[in-house]
C-alpha positions as a Python dict, from the first residue, in 0.01 Angstrom:
ca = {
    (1, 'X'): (0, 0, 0),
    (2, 'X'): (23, -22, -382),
    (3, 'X'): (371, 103, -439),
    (4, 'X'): (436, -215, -117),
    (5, 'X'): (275, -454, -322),
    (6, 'X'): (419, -375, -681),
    (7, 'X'): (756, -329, -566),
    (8, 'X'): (695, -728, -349),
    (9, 'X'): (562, -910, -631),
    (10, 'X'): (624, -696, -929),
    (11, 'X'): (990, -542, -855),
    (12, 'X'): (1118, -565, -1247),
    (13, 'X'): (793, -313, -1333),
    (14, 'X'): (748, 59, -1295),
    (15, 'X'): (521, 189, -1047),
    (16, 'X'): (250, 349, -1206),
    (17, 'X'): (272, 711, -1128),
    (18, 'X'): (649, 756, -1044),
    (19, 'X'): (815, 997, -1287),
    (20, 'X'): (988, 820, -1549),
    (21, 'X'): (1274, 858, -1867),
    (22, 'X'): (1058, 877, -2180),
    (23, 'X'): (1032, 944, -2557),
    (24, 'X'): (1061, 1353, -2564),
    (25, 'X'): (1202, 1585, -2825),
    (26, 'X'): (1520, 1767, -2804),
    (27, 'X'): (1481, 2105, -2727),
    (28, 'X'): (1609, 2439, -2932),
    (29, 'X'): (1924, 2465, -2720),
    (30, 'X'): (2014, 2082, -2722),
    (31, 'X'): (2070, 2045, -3105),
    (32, 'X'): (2167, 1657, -3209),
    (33, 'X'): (2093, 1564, -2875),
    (34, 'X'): (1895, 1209, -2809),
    (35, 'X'): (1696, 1215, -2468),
    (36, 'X'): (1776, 862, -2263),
    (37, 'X'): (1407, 698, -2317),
    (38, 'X'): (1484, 391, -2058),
    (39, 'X'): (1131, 270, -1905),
    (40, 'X'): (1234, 299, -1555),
    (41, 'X'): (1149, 548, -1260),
    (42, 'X'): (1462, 825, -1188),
    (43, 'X'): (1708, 688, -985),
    (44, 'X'): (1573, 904, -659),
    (45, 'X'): (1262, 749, -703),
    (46, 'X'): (1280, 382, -627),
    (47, 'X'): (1150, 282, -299),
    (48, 'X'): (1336, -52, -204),
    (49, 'X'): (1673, -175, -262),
    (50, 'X'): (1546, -484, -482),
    (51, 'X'): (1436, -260, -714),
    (52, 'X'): (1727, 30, -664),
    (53, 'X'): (1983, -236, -771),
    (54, 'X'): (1766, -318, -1077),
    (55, 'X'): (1729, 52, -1205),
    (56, 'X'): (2098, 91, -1097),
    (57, 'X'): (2182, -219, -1338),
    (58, 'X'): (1984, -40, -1622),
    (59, 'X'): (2141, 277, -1584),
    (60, 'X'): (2505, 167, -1600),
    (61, 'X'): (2403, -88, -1897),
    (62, 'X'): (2332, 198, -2036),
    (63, 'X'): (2642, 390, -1999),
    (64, 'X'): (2851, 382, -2285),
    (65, 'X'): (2551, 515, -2503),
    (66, 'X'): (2489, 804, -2249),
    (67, 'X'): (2823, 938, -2215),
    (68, 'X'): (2839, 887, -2640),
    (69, 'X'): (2548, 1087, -2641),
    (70, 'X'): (2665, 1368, -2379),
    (71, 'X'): (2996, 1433, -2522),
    (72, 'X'): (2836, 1518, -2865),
    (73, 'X'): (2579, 1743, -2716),
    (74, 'X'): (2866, 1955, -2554),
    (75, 'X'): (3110, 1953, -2838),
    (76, 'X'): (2863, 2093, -3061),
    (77, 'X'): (2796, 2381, -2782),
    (78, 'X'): (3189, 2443, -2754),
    (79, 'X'): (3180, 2293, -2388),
    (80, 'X'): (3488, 2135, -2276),
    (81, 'X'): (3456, 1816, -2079),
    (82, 'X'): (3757, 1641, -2039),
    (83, 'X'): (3906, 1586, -1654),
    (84, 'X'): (3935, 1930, -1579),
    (85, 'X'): (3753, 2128, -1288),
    (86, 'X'): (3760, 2424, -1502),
    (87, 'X'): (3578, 2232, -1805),
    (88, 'X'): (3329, 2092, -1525),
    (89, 'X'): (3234, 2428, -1356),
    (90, 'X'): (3172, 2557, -1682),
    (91, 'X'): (2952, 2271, -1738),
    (92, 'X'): (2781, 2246, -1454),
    (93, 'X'): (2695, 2667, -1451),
    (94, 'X'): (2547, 2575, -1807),
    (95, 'X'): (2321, 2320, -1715),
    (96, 'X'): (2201, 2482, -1387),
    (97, 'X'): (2109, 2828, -1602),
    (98, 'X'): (1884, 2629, -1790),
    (99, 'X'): (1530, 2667, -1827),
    (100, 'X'): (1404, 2278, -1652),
    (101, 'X'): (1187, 2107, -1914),
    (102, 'X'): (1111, 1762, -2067),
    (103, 'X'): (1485, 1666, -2162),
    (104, 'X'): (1592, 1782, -1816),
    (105, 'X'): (1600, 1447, -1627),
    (106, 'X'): (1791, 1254, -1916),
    (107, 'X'): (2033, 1567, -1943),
    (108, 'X'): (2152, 1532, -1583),
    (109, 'X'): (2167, 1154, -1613),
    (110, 'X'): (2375, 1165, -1916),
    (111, 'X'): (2576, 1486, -1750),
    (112, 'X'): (2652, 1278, -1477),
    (113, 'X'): (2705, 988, -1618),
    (114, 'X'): (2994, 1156, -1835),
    (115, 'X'): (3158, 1312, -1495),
    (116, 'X'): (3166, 961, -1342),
    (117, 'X'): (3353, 825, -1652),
    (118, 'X'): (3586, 1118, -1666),
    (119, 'X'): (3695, 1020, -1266),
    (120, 'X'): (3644, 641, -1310),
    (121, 'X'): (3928, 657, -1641),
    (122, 'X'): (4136, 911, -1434),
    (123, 'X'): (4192, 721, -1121),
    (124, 'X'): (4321, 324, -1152),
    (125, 'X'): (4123, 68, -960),
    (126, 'X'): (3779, 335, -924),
    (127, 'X'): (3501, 183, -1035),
    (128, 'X'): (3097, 260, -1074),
    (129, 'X'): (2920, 80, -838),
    (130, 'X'): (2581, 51, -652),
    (131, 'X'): (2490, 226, -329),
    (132, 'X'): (2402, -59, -133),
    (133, 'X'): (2300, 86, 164),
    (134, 'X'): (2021, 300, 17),
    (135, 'X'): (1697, 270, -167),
    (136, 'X'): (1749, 485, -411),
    (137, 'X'): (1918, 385, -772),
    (138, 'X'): (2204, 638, -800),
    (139, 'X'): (2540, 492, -940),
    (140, 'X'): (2828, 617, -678),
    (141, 'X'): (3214, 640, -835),
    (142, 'X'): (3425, 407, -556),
    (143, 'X'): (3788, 336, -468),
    (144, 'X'): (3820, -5, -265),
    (145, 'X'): (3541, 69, -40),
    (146, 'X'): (3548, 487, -49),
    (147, 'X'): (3311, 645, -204),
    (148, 'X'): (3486, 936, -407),
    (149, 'X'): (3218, 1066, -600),
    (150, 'X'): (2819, 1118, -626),
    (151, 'X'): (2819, 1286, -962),
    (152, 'X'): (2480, 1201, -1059),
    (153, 'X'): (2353, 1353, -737),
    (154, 'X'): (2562, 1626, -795),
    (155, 'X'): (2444, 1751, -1150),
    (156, 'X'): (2123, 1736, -1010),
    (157, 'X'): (2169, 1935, -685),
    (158, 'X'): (2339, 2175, -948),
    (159, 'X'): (2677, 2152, -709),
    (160, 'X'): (2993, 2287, -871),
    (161, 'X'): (3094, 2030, -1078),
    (162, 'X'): (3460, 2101, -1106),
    (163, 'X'): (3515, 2089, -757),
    (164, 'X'): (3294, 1737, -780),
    (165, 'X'): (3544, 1643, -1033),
    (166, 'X'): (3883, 1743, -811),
    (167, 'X'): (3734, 1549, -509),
    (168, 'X'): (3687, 1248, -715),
    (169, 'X'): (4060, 1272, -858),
    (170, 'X'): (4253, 1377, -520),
    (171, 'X'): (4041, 1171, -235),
    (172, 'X'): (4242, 907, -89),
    (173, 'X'): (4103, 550, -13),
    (174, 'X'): (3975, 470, 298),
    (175, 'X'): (4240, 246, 519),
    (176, 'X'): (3962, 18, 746),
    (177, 'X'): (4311, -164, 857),
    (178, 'X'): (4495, 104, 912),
    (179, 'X'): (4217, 323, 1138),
    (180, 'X'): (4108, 4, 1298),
    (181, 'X'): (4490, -87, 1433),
    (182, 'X'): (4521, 325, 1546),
    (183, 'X'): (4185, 268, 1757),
    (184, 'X'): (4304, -61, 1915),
    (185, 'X'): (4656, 122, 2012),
    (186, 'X'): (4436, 418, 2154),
    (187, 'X'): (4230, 180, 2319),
    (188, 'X'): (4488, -37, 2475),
    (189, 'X'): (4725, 248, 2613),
    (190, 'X'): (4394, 342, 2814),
    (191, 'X'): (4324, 0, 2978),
    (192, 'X'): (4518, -133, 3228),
    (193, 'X'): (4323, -486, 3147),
    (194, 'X'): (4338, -653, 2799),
    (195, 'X'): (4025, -561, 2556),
    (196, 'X'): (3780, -871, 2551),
    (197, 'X'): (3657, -1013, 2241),
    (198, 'X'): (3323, -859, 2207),
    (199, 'X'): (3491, -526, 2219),
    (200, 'X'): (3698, -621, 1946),
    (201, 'X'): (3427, -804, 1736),
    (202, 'X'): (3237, -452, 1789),
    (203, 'X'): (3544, -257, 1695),
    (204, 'X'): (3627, -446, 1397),
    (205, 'X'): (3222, -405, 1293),
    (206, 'X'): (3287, -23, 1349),
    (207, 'X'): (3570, -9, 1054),
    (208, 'X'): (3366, -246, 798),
    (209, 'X'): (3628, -569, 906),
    (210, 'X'): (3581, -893, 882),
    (211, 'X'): (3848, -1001, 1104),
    (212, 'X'): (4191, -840, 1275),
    (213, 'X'): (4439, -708, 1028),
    (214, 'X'): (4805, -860, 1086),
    (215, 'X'): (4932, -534, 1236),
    (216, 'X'): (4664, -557, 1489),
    (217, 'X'): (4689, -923, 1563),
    (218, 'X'): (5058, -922, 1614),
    (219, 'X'): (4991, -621, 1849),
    (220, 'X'): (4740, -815, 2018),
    (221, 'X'): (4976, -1143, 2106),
    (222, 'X'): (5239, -947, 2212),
    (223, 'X'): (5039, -786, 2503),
    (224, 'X'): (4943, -1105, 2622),
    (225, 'X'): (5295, -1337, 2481),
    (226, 'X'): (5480, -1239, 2896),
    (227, 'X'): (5830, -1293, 2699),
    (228, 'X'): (5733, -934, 2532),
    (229, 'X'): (5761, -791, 2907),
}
């Protein structure tokens, strides 16, 4: 009941008792390094999408510092990190060998905030954006509509970073025209009858479309145009 009622009337403050970024020291085997010290809950720990876009915003805001801050922290431990799933595996083996401690949560935020960037200036037209489906505040690297890449979720789950990094780079965008016009041809060499509306509606609902792509509507009118035979 209190984390419903702060996050209805209060969604801009953190709820007390949720972990949070704060003011900590650098460890021994982080020399230079700056922990993030933004007050907001981790990213995995907001509880309603009001508030996920809001930490989300924060986060991102945040970005060019963070990556600033992450690329100088592995430079001065003689980690590569440029777009190269070699550099990445070697990063992400580092981090998951280390002992978790205070500087932890802003070292994967920061980590993954720096793979993200390394896709997002790799690929034309990809792009950090919010998850809008979930609750929870993680930035997601998209193309179009495609989600390519989770890398904050990644550094965390200690995955293997450089293959993280080569799914971002090679994954192809999602074609919601394309798949949608296949399906209707599928559909229509089954039916002896023509597909009613509602199907279609449904269909188009199914793919993420807002109405018939031109491939599909010109399919569609010649079934039912008699001069197409």
């Amino acid at each position: 009941m209190r984390e419903l009622l702060w996050s209805t009337f209060l969604p801009w403050a953190r709820i007390p008792g949720t972990p949070s970024y704060r003011t900590v020291e650098a460890p021994a085997d982080l020399p230079g390094y700056h922990p993030y010290a933004g007050d907001h809950e981790l990213p995995g720990a907001t509880i309603d999408d009001t508030r996920s876009r809001r930490v989300c915003t924060r986060i991102l805001a945040a970005e060019p510092e963070r990556i600033a801050e992450a690329a100088a922290l592995l430079d001065r431990l003689d980690l590569e990190h440029g777009p190269d799933p070699e550099a990445w595996h070697a990063v992400g083996a580092w981090f998951a060998a280390r002992e978790p401690d205070a500087a932890t949560p802003s070292l994967a935020l920061d980590l993954g905030l720096l793979l993200g960037r390394r896709i997002v200036d790799a690929r034309e037209g990809a792009r950090w954006d919010a998850d809008a489906d979930s609750v929870q505040a993680y930035p997601q690297v998209v193309l179009g509509a495609t989600v390519i890449a989770l890398p904050l979720q990644a550094v965390e789950s200690h995955a293997d970073l450089g293959e993280v990094l080569t799914t971002g780079l090679e994954t192809v965008e999602h074609d919601a025209a394309a798949e949608f016009t296949a399906w209707l041809e599928e559909t229509l060499a089954e039916r002896e009858g023509e597909v009613d509306d509602d199907e279609i509606a449904w269909m188009l609902s199914e793919c993420g479309l807002d109405e018939l792509p031109d491939e599909a509507r010109e399919r569609l009118e010649a079934r039912t145009d008699p001069s197409s035979g």
